[in-house]
C-alpha positions as CSV (number, residue, x, y, z in Angstrom):
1,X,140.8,-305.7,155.8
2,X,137.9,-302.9,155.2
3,X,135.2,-303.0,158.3
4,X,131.9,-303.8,156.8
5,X,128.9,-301.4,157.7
6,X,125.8,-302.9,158.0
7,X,122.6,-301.8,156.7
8,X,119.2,-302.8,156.5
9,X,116.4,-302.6,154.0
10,X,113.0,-303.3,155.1
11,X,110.8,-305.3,153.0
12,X,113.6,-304.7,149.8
13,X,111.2,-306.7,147.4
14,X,108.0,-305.0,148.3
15,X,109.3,-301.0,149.2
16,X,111.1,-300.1,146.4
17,X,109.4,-298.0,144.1
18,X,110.8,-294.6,141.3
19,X,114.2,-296.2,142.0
20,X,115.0,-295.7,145.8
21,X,117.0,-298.7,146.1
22,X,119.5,-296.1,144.3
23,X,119.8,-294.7,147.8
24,X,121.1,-297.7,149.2
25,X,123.5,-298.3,146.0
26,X,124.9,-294.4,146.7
27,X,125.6,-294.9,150.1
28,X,127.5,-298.0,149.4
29,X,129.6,-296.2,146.6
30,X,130.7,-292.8,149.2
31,X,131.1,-295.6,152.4
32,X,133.6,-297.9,150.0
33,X,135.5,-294.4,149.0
34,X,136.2,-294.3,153.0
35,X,137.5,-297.5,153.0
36,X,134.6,-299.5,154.4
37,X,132.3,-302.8,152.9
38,X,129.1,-302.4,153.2
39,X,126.5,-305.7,153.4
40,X,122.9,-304.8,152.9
41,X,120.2,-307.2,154.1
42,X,116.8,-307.3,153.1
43,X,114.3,-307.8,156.1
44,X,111.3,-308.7,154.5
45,X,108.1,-310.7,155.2
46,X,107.7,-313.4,158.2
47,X,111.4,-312.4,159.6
48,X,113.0,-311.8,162.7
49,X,114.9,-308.6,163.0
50,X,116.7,-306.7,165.5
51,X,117.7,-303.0,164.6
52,X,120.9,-302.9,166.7
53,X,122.7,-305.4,164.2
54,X,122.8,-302.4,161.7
55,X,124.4,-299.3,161.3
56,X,121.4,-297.9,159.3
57,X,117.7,-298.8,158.3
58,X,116.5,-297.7,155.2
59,X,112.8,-297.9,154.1
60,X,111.9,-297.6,150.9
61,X,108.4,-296.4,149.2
62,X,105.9,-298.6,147.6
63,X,102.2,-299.2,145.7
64,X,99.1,-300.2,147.5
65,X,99.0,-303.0,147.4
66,X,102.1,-303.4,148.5
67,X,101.9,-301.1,151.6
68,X,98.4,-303.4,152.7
69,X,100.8,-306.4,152.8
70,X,103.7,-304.6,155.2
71,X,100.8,-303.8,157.1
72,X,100.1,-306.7,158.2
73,X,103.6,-307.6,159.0
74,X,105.3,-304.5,160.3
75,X,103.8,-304.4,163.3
76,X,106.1,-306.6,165.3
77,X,109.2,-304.7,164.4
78,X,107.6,-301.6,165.9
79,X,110.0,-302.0,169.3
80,X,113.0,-303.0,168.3
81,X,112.6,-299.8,165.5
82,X,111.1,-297.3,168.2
83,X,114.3,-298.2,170.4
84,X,116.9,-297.7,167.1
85,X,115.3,-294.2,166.7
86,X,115.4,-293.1,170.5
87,X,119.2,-294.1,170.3
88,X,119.4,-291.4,167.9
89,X,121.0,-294.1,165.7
90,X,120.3,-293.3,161.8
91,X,117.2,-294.0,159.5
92,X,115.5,-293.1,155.7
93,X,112.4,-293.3,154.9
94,X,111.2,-292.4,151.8
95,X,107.3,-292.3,151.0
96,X,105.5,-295.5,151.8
97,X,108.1,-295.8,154.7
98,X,107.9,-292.5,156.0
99,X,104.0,-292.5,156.5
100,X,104.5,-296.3,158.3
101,X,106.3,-294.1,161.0
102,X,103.5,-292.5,161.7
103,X,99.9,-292.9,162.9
104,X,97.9,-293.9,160.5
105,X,97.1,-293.5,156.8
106,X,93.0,-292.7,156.3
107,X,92.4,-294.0,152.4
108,X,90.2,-292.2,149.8
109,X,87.4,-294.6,150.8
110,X,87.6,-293.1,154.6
111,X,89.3,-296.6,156.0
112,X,92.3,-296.3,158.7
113,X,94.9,-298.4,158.0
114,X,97.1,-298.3,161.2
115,X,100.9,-297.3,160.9
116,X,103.4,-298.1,163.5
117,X,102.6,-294.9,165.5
118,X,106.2,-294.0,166.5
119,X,105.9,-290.4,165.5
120,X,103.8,-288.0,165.8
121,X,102.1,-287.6,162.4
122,X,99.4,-288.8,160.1
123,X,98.3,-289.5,156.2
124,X,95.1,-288.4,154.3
125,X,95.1,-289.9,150.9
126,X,93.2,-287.7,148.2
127,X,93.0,-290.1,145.3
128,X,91.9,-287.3,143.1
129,X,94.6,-284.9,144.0
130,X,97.7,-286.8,143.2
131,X,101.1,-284.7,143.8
132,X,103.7,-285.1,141.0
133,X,106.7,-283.7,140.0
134,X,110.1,-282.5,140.0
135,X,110.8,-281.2,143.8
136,X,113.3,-278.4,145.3
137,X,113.6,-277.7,148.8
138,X,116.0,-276.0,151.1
139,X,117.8,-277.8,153.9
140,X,120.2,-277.2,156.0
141,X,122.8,-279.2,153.7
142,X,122.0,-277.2,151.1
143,X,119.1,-277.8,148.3
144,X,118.2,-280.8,147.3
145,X,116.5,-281.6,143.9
146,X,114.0,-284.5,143.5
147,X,110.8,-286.4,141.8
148,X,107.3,-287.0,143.9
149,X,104.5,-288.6,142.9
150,X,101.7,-289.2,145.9
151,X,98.3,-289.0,146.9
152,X,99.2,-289.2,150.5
153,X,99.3,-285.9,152.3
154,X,101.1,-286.1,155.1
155,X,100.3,-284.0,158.9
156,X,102.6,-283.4,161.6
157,X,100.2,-283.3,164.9
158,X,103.4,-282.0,167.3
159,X,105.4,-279.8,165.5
160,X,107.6,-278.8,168.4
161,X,108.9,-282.4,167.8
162,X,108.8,-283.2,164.2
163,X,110.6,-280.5,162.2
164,X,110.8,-280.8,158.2
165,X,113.5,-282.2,156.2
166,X,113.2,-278.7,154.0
167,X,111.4,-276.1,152.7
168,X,109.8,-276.0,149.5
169,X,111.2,-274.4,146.6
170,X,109.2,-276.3,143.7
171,X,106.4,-278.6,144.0
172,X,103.9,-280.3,147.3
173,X,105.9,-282.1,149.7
174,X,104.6,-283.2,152.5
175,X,101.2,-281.5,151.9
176,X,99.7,-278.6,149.3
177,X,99.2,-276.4,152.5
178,X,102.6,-276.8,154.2
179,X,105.1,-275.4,152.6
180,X,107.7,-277.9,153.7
181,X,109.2,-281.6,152.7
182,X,109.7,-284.7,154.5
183,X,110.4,-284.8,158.1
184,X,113.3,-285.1,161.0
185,X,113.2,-286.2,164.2
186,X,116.6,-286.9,165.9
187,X,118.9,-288.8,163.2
188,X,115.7,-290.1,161.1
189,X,115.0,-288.6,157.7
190,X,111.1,-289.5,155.8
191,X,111.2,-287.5,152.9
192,X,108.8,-287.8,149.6
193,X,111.2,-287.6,147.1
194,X,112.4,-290.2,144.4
195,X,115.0,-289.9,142.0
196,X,116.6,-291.4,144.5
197,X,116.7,-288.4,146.3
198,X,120.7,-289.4,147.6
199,X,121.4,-288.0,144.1
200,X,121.8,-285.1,145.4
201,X,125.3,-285.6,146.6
202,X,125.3,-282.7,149.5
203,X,122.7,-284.7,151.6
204,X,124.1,-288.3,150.4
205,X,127.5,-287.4,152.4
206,X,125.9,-286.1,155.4
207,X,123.7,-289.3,155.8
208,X,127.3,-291.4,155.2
209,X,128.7,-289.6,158.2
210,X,125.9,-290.6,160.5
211,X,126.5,-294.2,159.3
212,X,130.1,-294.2,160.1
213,X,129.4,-292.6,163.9
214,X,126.2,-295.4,164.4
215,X,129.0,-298.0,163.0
216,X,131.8,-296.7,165.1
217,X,129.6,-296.8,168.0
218,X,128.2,-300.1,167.3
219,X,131.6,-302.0,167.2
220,X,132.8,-299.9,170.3
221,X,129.7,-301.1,172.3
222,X,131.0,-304.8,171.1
223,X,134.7,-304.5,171.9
């Protein structure tokens, strides 16, 4: 009988915005081609969650008003998240869920809306200066090809820490001034790009390694 890998999505019916639940639906397609089930539980609003069930967390990007509600509600997972990454155990973030790893996100209007403050980064949002478009950008899986569309431009504030998911070839990323996309920090990924960006099939495969070590090393921890 296949093992089943376990992933979460956090807040599924709220963060999931250009497609990104794609992401989810390709990693499920390469893990059952090496002979593994996956089950994928959305975490969502008012629930309990602990990070070391799963063998991966993915975060998904979302509108406004949707982000204002996760707010709220985010908060209490911050622990139980901050431990998953430390454990160098694997995460995606795309968008709305990358900037929640960071400090905060400073609106149009000059309000702070606090982020989980897990990594060293922040969000200016420049309403008038929206960022959209087909993406390219170098990494070291190769180049991946993708679809942004944000206001947020996103900082790091320790870049001896943080370092970015590529560099650009077409289009923003993480800022106009940059020159780079997304961000890594141990075995986490926060990236801008849509599409979904696991379309690109060179960085889908190395993401579906990681999950098979962080499930490996989850059932070994239980046996």
């Amino acid at each position: 009988m296949p093992e089943t890998i376990k992933i979460a999505y956090l807040y599924e019916d709220l963060m999931n915005t250009y497609g990104d639940s794609g992401d989810v639906k390709i990693l499920s397609f390469l893990l059952k081609e090496q002979g593994y089930n996956t089950q994928v539980d959305n975490v969502s609003l008012d629930e309990d969650f602990n990070a070391f069930d799963y063998d991966f967390l993915f975060f998904g990007g979302g509108q406004d008003f949707e982000q204002s509600v996760v707010a709220k509600d985010i908060s209490k997972h911050k622990e139980t998240i901050t431990d998953y990454i430390e454990a160098d155990k694997p995460m995606l973030c795309i968008c709305g869920g990358y900037q929640f790893l960071g400090k905060f996100y400073e609106t149009s209007g000059g309000e702070t809306i606090q982020c989980l403050d897990i990594l060293p980064f922040h969000t200016v949002f420049k309403a008038d200066s929206r960022m959209i478009g087909d993406t390219e950008y170098q990494t070291e899986w190769g180049n991946v090809k993708a679809f942004e569309n944000h206001s947020g431009r996103t900082y790091f504030d320790n870049k001896e820490m943080l370092k970015p998911l590529g560099k650009m070839i077409e289009g923003y990323g993480n800022n106009p001034e940059d020159g780079v996309e997304g961000m890594r920090y141990k075995n986490v990924i926060g990236s801008y790009s849509h599409g979904p960006i696991l379309k690109n099939e060179n960085i889908a495969r190395a993401i579906a390694d990681k999950i098979i070590k962080s499930h490996k090393e989850r059932v070994a921890e239980k046996a």
